[in-house]
N, C-alpha and C positions, 0 to 999 in steps of 0.2 A: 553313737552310743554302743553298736554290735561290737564294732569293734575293738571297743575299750572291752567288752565281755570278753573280745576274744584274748586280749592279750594278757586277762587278770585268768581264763582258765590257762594260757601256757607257764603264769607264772607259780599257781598254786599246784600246775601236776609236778612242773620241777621243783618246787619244794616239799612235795611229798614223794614222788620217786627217788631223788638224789639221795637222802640219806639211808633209806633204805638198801639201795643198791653199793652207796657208796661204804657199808659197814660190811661189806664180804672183802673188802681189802686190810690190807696193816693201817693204812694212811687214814680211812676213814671210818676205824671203829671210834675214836672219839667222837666225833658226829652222830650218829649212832647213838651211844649211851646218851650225848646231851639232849638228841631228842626225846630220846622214850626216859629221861627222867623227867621232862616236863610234862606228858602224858602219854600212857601208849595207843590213848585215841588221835592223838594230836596227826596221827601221816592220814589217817582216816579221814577226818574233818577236814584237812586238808583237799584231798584227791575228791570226797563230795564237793567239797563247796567249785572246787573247778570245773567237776563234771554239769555241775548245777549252772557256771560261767558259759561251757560249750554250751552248752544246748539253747543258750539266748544269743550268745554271737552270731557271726557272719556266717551262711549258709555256704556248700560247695565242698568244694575237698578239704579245705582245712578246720569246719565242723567235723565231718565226718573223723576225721585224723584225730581232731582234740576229744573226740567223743569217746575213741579207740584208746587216747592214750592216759585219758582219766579213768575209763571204766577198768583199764591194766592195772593202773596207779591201787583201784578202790581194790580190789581183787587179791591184788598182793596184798595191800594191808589188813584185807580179813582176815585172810590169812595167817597173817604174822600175829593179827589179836585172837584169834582162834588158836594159837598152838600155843601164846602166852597162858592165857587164861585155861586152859584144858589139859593141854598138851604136858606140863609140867607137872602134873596131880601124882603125888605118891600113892600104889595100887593099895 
């Protein structure tokens, strides 16, 4: 069963870091837009629920790794919903 945890958090960090990352190219700001129109919590809820996966999976270096690359994953997307939600405010 760990390691079904682990394989469901590499799957929810790459689907919250890819299109994030993948929307600073030409290629993949469609991606991009179709995520954050279906919510712009959606990369969020994403990168939790995997970090919530590492931390039940298999112990060693590749918890600590997935721990590493969800907690990047959650990080950036504050981010990105911190400067959606604020960042855009007419003074």
């Amino acid at each position: 069963m760990k390691k079904t945890y682990s394989i469901l958090s590499a799957a929810f960090s790459v689907m919250a870091i890819f299109p994030i990352l993948a929307g600073l190219t030409k290629w993949g700001f469609p991606l991009y837009v179709a995520v954050l129109e279906v919510s712009l919590f959606l990369p969020f809820t994403l990168a939790l629920a995997g970090l919530v996966f590492a931390l039940m999976g298999l112990k060693g270096k590749l918890k600590i790794s997935l721990v590493v690359l969800n907690a990047a994953g959650l990080s950036l997307s504050l981010l990105l919903v911190f400067v959606a939600l604020f960042g855009f405010q007419q003074p």
